[in-house]
Every structure is written in C-alpha cells, then in structure tokens.
C-alpha positions in Angstrom: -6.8 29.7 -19.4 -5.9 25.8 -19.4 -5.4 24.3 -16.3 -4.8 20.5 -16.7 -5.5 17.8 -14.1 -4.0 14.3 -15.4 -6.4 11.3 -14.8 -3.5 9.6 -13.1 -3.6 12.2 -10.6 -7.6 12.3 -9.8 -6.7 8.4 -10.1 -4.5 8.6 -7.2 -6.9 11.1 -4.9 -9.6 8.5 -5.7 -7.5 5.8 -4.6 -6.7 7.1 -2.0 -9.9 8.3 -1.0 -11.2 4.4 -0.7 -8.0 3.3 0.9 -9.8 5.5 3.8 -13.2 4.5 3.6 -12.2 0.9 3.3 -10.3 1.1 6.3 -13.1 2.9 8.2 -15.7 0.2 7.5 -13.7 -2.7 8.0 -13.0 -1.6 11.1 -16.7 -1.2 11.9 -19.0 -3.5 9.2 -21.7 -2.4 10.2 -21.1 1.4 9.1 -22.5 -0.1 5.4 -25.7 0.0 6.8 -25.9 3.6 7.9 -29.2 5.3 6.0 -28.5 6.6 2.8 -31.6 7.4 1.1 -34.3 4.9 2.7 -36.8 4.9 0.9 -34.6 5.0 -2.8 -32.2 3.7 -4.9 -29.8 3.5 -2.3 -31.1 2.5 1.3 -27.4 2.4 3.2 -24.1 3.4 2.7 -23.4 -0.2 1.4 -25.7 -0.1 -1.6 -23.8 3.4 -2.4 -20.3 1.8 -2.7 -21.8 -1.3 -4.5 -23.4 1.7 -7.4 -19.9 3.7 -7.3 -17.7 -0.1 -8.4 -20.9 -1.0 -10.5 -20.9 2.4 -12.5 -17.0 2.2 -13.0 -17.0 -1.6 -14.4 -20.1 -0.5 -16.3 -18.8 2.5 -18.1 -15.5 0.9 -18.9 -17.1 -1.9 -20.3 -18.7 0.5 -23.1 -15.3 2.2 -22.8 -14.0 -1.5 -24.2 -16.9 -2.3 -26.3 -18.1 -5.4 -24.4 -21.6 -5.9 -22.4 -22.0 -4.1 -19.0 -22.9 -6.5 -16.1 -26.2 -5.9 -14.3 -24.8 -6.3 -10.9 -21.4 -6.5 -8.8 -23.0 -10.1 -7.6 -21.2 -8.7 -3.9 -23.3 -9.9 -1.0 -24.6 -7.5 1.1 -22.4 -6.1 4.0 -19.4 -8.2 2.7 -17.1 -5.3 3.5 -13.8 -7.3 2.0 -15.7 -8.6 -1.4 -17.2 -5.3 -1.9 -13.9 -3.4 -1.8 -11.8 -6.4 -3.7 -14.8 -6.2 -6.3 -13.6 -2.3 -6.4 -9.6 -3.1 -6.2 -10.2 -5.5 -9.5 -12.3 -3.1 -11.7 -9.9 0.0 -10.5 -7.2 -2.1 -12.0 -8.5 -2.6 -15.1 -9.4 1.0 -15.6 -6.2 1.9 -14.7 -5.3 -0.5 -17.1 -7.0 1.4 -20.1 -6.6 4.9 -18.8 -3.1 4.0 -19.1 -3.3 3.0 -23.2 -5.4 5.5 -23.7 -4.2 7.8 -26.4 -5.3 11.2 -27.3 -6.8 10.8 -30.6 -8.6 7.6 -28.6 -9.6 9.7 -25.7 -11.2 12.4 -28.3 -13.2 9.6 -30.1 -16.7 10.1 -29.2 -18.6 6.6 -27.9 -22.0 6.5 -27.4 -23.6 5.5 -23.9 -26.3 3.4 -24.1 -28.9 2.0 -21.2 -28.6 5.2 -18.9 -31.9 4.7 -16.5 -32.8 8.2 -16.3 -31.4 9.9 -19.2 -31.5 7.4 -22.3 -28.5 7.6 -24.7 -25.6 9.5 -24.8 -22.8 10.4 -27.0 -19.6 11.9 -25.4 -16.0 11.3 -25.9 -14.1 8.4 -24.4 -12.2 11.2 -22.4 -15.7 12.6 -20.9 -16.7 9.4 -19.6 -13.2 8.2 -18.3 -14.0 11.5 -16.5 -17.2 11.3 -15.0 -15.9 7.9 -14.0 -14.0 9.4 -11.8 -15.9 12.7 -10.8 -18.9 10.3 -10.0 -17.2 8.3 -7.5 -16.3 11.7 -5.5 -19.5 13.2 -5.4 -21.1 9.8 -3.8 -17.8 9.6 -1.5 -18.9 13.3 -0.5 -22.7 12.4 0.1 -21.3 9.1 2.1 -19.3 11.4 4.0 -22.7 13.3 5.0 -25.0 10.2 5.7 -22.2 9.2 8.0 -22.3 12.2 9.9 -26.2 12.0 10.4 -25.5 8.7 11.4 -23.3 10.0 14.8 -20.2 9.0 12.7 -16.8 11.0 11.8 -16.1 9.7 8.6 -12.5 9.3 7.7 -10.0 11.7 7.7 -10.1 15.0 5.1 -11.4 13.9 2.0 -11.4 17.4 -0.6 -8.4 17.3 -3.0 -7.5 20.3 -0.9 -6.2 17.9 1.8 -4.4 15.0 -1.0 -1.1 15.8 -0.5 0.5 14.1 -4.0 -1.7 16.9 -5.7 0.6 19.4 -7.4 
C-alpha cells in the first residue's frame, strides 16, 4: 500500500511546530540554555536549534549546488536572530520544494562533508526529506531535555495533534 504525505504538509506541521517553540523561549530566553547533552555536540537547548536551521541551509545548499556555510554566525542565546535565521532559510526551502519537479526530486545528488558518515548519494527527494524528519526528531529530544529541566514544553507536538493534517 501507498500512503502519500506531501512535503507541503510535513512543511506546515514543522512550521508550526517552531511557531510553538519560538514562542516558548521568547517568552523565557533563558530556556536556550537548558542541558542538552553537556558534555557533546550540543551542550543546551540553544546549540540544538542552531544545528536543526544549520542542517536545513546546509543540505539545501547541496540541494542548489552552491557551498554549505560552516556556521549560522547567530550569537548565542539571541532567541529572535536564531529563529529569523530559521524563518529565512525555511523560506528558501520552501522556495525550492515548491519548483521541485518529480523527475528533479528522483535525481540522485550526492552528499558530501557528512561528519560521521562520509559521503552519500541519495535522491534530491530523500534529502528534502530528512530535511524535514531531522528537524522533528531534535524538536522531540528538545521536548525531553525540557522536561528534565522542570519545564512543560509547548503544547502537543506529534502530528497526531496538527490539526491541518488530513
């Protein structure tokens, strides 16, 4: 069986899915320094958000064939920068995900510079994808560092609750 779930729809959930978080720490800033993983990659809740938007503008620059950028260059706990940073790369992959065709979205691209994993060839609709499906796992893991922290995170975040979901 084939069960199709549109990028514009897992768009939307994710949208709306930092629409909520955004809120939540703006309303409190310092909630982006809440442990994360001390001792890693990602010491607060802060550094998590800043590798979601990196990843995204990353991957869609190899979806557009230009250079990936190292860094967001977001300061941090800059709540606003780090979400506008977000807003602006969101648009542009919105941008593409919305000219991409599907003899494009089948053309397979390869994925260089991975830290852990080295290269890897997939198609451009895989990665638009994971794009997407990467950003929800972290959200799901913030979700759970905030609640060790003594904090409710906001509202019901599973696709379950997204209510333009058909």
């Amino acid at each position: 069986m084939t069960v199709a779930v549109s990028l514009d729809t897992l768009l939307a959930y994710s949208d709306a899915e930092r629409a909520r978080w955004r809120t939540w720490l703006e309303q409190e800033p310092g909630r982006l320094s809440l442990p994360f993983q001390p001792a890693g990659r990602f010491p607060d809740v802060g550094a998590v958000f800043d590798h979601v938007f990196l990843v995204e503008r990353r991957h869609l620059s190899r979806l557009q064939g230009s250079v990936p950028p190292g860094a967001t260059g977001i300061a941090a706990g800059d709540v606003a920068g780090l979400f506008d940073y977000g807003d602006l790369v969101r648009a542009d992959f919105r941008a593409y995900v919305s000219a991409l065709d599907e003899e494009t979205a089948a053309r397979a691209i390869v994925v260089t510079g991975l830290q852990s994993s080295g290269d890897i060839t997939m198609s451009r609709r895989r990665l638009t994808t994971h794009i997407l499906l990467h950003e929800v796992r972290h959200l799901a893991q913030v979700a759970y560092a905030a609640r060790l922290g003594g904090h409710e995170p906001p509202g019901q975040h599973d696709i379950f609750y997204f209510g333009d979901f058909v």
